[in-house]
Backbone as ProteinMPNN parsed JSONL, in Angstrom:
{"seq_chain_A": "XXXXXXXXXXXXXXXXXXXXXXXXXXXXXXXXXXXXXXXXXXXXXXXXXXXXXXXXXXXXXXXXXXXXXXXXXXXXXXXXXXXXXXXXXXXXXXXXXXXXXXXXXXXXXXXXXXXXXXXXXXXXXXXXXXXXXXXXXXXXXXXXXXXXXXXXXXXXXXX", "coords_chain_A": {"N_chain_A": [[-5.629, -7.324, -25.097], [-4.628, -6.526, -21.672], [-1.581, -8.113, -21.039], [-1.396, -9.116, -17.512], [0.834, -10.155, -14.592], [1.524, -12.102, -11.817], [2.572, -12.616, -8.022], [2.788, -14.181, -5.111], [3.022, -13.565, -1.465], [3.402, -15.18, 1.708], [2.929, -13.424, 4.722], [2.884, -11.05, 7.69], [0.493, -10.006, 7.795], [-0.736, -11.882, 6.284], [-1.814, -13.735, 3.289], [-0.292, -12.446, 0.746], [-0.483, -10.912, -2.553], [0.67, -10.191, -5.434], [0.566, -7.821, -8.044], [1.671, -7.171, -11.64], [2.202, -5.172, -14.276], [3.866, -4.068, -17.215], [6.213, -3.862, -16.784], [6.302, -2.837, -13.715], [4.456, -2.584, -10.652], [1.161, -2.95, -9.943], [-0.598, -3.486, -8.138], [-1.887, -4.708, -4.651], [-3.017, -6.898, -3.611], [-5.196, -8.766, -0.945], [-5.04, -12.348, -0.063], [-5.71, -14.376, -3.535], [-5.561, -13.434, -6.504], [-8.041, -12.973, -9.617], [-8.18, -12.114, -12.127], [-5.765, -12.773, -13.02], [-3.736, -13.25, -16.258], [-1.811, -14.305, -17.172], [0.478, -16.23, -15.071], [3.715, -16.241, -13.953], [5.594, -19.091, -13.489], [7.685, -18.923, -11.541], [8.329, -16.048, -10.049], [10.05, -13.463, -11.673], [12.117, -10.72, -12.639], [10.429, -7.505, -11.797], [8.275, -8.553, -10.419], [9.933, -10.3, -8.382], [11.875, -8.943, -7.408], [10.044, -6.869, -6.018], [8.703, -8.883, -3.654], [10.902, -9.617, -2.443], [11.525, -7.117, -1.745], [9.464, -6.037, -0.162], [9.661, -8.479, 2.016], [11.683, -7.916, 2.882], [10.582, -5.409, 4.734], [9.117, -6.725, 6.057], [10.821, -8.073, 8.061], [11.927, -6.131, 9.288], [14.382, -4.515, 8.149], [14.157, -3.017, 5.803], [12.753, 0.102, 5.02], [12.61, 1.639, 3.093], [10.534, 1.483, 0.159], [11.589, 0.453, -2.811], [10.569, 0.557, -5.686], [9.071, 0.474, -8.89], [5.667, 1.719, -9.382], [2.774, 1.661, -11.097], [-0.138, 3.817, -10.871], [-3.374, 3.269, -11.42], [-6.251, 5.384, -12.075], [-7.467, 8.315, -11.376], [-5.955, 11.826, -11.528], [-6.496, 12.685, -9.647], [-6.376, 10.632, -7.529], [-4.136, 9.851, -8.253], [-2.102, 11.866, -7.147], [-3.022, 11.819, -4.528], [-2.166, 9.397, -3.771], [0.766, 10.18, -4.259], [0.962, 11.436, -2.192], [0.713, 10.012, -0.153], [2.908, 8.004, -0.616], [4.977, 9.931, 0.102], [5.107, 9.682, 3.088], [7.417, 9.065, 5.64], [8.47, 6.368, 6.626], [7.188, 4.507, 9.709], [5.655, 7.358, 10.747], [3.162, 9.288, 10.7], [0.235, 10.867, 8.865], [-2.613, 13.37, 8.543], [-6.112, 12.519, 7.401], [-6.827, 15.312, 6.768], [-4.319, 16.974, 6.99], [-3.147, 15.454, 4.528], [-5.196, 16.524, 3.04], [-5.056, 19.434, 3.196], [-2.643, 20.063, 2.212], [-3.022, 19.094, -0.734], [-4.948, 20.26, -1.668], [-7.643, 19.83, -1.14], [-10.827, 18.168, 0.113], [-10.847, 16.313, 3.518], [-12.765, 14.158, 3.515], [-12.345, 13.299, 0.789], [-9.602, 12.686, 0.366], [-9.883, 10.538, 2.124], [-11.375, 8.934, 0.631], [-9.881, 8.179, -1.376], [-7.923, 7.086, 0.053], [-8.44, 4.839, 0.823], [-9.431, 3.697, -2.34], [-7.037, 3.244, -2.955], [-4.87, 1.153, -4.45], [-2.332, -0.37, -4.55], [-1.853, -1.134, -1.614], [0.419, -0.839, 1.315], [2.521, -0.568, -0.401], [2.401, 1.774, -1.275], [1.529, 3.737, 1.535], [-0.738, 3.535, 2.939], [-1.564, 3.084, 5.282], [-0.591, 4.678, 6.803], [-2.071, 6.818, 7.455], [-4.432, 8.649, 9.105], [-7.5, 9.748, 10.833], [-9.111, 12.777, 12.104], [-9.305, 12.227, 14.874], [-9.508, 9.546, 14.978], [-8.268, 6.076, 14.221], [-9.131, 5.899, 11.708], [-10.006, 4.111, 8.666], [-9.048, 1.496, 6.995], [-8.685, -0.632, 3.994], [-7.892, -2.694, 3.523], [-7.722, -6.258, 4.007], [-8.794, -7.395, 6.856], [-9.384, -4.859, 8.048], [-9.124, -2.342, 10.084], [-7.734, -3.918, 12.092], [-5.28, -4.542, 10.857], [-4.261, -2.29, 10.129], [-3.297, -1.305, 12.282], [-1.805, -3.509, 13.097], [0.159, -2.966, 10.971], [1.059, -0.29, 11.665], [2.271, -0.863, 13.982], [4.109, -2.712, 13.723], [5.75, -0.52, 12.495], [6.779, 0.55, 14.36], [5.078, 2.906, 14.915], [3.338, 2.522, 17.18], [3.021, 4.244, 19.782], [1.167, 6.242, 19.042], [-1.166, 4.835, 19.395], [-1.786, 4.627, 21.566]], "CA_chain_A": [[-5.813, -7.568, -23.684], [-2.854, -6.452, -21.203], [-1.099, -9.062, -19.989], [-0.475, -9.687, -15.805], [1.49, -11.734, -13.886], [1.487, -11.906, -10.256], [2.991, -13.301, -7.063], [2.257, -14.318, -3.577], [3.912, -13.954, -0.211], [3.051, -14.949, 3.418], [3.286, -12.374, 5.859], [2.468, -11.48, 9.102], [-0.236, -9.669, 7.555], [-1.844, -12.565, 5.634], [-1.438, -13.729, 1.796], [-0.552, -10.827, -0.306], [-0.504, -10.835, -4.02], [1.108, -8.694, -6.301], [-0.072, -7.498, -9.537], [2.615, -6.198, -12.377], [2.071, -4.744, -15.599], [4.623, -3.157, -18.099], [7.113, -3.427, -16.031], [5.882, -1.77, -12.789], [3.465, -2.883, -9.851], [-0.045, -2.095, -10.308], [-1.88, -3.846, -7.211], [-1.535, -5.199, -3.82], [-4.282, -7.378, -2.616], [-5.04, -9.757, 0.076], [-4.968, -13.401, -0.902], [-5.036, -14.916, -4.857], [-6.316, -12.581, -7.347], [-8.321, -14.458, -10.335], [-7.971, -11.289, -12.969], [-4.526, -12.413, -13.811], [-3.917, -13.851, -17.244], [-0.598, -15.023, -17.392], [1.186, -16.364, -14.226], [5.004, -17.169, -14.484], [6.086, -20.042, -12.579], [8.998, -18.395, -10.995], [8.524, -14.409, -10.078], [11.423, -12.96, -12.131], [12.284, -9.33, -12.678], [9.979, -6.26, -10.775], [7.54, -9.456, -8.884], [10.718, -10.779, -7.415], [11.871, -7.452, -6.515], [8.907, -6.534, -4.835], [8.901, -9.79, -3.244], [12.069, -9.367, -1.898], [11.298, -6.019, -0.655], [8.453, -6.751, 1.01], [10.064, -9.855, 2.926], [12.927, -7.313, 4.2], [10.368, -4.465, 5.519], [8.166, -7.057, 7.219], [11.67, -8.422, 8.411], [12.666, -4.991, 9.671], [15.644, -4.814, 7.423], [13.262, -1.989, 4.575], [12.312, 1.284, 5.301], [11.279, 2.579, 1.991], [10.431, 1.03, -1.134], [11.976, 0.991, -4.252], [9.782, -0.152, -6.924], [8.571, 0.982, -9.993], [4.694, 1.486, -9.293], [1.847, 2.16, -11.788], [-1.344, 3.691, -10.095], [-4.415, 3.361, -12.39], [-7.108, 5.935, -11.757], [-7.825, 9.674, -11.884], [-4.932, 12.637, -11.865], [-6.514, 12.958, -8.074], [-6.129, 9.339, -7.115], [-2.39, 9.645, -8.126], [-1.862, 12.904, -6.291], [-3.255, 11.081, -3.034], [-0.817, 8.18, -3.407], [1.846, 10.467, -4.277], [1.193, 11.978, -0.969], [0.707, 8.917, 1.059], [4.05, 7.686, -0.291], [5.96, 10.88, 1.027], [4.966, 9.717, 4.502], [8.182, 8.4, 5.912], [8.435, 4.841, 7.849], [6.47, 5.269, 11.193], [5.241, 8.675, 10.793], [1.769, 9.323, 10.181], [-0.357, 12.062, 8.699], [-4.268, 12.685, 8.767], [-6.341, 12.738, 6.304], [-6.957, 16.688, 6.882], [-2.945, 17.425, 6.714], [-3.001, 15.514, 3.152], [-6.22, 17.529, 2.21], [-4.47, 20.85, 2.833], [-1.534, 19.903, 1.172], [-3.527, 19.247, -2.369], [-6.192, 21.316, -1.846], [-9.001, 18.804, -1.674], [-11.306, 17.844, 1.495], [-10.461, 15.398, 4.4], [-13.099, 12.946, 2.949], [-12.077, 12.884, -0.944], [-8.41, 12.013, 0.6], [-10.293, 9.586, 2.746], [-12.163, 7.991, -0.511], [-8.639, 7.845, -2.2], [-7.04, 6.384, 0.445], [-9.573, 3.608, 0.411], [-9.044, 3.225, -3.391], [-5.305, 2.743, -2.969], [-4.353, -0.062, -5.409], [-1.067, -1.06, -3.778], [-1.458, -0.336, 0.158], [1.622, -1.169, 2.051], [4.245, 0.038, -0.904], [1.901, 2.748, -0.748], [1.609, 3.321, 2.889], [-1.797, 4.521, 3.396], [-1.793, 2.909, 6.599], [0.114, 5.665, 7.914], [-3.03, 8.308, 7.07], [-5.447, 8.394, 10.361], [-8.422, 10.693, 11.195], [-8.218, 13.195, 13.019], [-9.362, 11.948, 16.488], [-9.192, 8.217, 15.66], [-7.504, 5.517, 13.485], [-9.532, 5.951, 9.896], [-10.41, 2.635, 7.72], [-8.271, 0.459, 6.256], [-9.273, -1.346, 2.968], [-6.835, -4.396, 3.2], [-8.242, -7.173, 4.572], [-8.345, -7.372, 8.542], [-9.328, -3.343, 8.343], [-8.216, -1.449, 11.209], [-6.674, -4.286, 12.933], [-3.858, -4.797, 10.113], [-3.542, -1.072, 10.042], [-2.362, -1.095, 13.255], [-0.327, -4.066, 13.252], [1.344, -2.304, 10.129], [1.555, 1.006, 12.454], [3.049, -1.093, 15.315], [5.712, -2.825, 13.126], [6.548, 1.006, 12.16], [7.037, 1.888, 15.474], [4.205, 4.046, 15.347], [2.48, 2.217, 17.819], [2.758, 5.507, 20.357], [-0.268, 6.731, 18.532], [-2.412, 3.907, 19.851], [-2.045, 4.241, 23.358]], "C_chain_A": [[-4.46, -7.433, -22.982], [-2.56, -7.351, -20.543], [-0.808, -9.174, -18.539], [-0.139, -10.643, -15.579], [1.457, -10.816, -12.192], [2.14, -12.84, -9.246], [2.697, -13.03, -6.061], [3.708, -14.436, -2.901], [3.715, -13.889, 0.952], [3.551, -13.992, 4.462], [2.073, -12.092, 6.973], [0.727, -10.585, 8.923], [-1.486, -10.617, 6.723], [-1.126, -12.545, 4.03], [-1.193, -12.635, 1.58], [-0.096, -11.289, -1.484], [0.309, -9.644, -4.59], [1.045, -9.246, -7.214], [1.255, -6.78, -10.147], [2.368, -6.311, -13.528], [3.064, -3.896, -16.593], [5.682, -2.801, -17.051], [7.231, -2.813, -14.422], [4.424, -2.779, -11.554], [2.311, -2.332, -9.832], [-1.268, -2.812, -9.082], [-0.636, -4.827, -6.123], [-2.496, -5.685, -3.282], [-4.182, -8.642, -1.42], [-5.391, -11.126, -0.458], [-4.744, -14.266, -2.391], [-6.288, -14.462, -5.366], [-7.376, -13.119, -8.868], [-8.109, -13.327, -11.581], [-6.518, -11.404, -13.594], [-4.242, -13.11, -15.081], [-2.492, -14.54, -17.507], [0.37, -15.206, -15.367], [2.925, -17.113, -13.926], [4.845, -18.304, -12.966], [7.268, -19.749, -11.239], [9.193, -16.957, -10.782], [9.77, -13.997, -10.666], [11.067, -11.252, -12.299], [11.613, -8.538, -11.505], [9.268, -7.207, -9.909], [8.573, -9.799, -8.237], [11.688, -10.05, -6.495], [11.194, -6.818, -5.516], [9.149, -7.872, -3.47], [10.259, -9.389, -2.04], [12.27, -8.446, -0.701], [10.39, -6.273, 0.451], [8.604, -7.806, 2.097], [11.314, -9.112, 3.802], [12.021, -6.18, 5.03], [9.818, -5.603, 5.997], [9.85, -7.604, 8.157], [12.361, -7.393, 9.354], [13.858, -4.52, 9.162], [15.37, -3.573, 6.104], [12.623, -1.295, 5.409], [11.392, 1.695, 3.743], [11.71, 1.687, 0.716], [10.71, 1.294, -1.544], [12.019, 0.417, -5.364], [9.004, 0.384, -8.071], [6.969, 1.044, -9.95], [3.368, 2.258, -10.218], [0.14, 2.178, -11.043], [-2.555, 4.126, -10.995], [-5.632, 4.518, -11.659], [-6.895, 7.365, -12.54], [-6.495, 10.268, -11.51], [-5.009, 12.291, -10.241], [-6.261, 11.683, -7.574], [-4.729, 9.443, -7.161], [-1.872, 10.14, -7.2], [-1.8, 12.131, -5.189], [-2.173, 10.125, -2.48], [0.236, 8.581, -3.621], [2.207, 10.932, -2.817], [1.314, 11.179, 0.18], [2.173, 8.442, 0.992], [5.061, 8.478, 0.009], [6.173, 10.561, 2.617], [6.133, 8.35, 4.861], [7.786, 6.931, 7.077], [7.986, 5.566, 9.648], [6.383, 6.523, 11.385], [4.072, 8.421, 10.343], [1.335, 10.954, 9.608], [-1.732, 11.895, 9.091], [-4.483, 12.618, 7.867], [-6.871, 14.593, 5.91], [-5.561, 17.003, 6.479], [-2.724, 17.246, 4.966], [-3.772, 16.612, 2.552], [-5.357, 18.834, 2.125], [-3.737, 20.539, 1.731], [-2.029, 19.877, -0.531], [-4.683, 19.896, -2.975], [-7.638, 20.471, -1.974], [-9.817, 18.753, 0.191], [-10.637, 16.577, 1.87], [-11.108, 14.101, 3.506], [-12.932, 12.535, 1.6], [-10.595, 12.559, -0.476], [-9.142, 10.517, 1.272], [-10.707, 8.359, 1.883], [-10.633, 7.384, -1.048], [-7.747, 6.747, -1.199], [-7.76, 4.838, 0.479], [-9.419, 2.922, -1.015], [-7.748, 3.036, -3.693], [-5.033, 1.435, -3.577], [-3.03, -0.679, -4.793], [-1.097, -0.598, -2.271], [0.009, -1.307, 0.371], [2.931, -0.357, 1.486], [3.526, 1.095, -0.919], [1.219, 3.307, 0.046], [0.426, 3.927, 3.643], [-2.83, 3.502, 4.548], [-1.574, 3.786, 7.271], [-0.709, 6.775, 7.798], [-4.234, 7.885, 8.161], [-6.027, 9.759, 10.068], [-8.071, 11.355, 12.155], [-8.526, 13.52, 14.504], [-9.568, 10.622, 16.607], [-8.37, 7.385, 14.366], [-7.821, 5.816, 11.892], [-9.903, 4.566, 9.575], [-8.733, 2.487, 7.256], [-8.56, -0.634, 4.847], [-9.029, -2.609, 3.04], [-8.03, -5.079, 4.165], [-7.861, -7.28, 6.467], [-9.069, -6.031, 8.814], [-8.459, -3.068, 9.09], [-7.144, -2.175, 12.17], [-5.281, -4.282, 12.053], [-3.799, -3.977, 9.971], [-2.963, -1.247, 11.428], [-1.387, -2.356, 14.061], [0.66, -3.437, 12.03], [2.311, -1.083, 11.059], [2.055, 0.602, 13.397], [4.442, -1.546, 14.778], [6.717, -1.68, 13.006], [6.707, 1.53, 13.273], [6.182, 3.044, 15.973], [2.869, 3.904, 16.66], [1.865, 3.299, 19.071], [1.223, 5.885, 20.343], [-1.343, 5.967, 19.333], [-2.618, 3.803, 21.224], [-3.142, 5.212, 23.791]], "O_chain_A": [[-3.417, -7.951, -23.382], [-3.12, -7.571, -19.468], [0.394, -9.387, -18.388], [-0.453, -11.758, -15.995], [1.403, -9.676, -11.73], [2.276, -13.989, -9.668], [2.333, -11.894, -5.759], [4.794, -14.913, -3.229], [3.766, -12.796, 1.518], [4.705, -14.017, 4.89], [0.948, -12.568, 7.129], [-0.08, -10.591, 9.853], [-2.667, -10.312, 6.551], [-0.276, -11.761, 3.609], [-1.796, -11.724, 2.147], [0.776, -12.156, -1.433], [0.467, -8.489, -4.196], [1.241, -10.422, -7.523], [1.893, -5.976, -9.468], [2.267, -7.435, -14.02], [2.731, -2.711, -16.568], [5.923, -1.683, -16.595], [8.308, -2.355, -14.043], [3.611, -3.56, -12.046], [2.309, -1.109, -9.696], [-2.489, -2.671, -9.154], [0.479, -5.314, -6.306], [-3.021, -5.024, -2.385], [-3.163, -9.28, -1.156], [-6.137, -11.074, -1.436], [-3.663, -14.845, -2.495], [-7.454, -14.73, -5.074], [-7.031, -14.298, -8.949], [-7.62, -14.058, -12.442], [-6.04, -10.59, -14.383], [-4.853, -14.156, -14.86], [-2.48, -15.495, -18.283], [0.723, -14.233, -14.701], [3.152, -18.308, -13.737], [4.228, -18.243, -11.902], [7.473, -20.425, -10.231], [10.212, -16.492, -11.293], [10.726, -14.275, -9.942], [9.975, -10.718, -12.109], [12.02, -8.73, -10.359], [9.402, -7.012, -8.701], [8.297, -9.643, -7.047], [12.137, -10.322, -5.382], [11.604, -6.349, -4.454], [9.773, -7.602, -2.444], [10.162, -8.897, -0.916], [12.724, -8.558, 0.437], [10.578, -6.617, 1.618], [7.751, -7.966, 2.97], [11.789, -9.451, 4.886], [12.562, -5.866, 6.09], [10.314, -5.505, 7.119], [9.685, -7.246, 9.323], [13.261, -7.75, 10.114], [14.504, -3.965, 10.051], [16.362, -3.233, 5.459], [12.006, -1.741, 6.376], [10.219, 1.915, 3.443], [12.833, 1.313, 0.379], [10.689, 2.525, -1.531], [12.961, -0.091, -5.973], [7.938, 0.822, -7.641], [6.634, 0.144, -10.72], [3.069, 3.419, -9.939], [-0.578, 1.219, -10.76], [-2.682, 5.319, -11.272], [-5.802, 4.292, -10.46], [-6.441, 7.607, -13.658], [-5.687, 9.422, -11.127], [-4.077, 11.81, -9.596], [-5.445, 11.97, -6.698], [-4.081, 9.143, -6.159], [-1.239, 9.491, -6.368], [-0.711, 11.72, -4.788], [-1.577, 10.028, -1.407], [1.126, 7.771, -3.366], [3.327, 10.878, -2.31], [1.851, 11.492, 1.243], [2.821, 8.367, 2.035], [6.141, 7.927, 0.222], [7.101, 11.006, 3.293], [5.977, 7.162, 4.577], [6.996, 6.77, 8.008], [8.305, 6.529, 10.345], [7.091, 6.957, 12.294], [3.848, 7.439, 9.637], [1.966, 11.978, 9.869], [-2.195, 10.922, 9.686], [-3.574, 12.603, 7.037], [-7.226, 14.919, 4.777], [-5.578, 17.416, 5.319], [-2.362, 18.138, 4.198], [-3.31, 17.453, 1.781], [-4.992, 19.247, 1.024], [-4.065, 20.687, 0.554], [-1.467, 20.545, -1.399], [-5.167, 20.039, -4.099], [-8.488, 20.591, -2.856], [-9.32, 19.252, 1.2], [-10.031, 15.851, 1.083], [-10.42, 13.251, 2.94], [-13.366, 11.436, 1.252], [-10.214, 11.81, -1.376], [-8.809, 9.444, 0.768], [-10.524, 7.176, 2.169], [-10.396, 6.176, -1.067], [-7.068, 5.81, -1.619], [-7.219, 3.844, -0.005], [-9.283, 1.699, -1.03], [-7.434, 2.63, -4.812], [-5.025, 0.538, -2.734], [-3.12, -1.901, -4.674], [-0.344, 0.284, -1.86], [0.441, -2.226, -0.325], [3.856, 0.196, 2.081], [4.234, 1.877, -0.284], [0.099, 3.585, -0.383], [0.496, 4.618, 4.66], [-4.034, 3.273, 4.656], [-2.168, 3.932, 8.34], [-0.151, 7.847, 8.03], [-4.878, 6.849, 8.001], [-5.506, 10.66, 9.41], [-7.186, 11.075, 12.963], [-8.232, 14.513, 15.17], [-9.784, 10.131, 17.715], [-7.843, 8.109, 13.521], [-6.955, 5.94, 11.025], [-10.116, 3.871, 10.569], [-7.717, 3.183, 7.242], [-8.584, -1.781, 5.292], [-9.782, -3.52, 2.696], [-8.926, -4.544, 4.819], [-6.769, -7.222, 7.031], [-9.458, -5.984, 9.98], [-7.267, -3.359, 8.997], [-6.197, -1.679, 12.779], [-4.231, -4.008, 12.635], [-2.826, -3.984, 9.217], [-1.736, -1.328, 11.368], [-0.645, -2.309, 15.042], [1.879, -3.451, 12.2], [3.528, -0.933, 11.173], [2.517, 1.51, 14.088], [5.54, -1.096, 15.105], [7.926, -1.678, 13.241], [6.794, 2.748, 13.422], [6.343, 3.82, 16.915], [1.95, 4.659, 16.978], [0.672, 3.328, 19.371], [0.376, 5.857, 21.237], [-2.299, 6.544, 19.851], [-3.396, 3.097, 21.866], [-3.547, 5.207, 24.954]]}, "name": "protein", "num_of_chains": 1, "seq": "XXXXXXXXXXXXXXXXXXXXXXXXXXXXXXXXXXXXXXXXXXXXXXXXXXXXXXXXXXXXXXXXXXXXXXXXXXXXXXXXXXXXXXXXXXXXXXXXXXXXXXXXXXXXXXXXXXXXXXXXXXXXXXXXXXXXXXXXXXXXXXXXXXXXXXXXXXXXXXX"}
């Protein structure tokens, strides 16, 4: 059985959790996860890293992550999140722009971005439709996408 550990941290977004496995981040959910089997007392190593990070971008102080992240799924699921995390701080794409880019349709990026296992360090807030905002998985939906997209400056978009 693989061991996790996980940690919490309040933000302006609500609980968030993080999941780490083998070294590496493997989930980002909203509130306290019950799948974890070992919980240290004290986040040490990559959770307190993350942690960290995460407390300087909501802070404005982090632009881009830099965390070791393991994304469980299919070859195409990776692809997707490799492409979501190219998308620099307050910039957006659609989900048509990714599709070109990997050769897939708008809505199989759309599914993926939905199955995103870590949103935020992988920023598939910043992936909109392409005449309105898109879904959001996290908790809140569309409104905590676009308080993420206003923190980023990308608020423009929404007017």
């Amino acid at each position: 059985m693989e061991i996790l550990s996980e940690a919490s941290l309040q933000s302006p977004v609500g609980l968030l959790t993080l999941t780490a496995s083998g070294g590496a981040i493997t989930g980002l959910s909203w509130g306290v996860t019950s799948s974890v089997i070992a919980v240290p007392s004290e986040p040490d190593g990559i959770l307190a890293e993350a942690l960290q990070q995460l407390s300087a971008y909501f802070d404005g102080r982090l632009r881009v992550f830099d965390l070791p992240l393991h994304v469980a799924g299919s070859d195409y699921q990776r692809a997707v999140c490799a492409e979501m995390s190219a998308i620099p701080f307050g910039r957006t794409r659609t989900y048509g722009e990714l599709a070109r880019r990997i050769g897939s349709s708008a809505q199989a990026v759309g599914n993926a971005c939905g199955a995103n296992p870590i949103p935020i360090l992988i920023p598939c807030h910043r992936v909109l439709g392409s005449s309105d905002l898109g879904g959001f998985s996290g908790r809140g939906g569309v409104e905590t996408k676009v308080t993420l997209l206003r923190h980023e400056g990308a608020a423009g978009l929404l007017i």
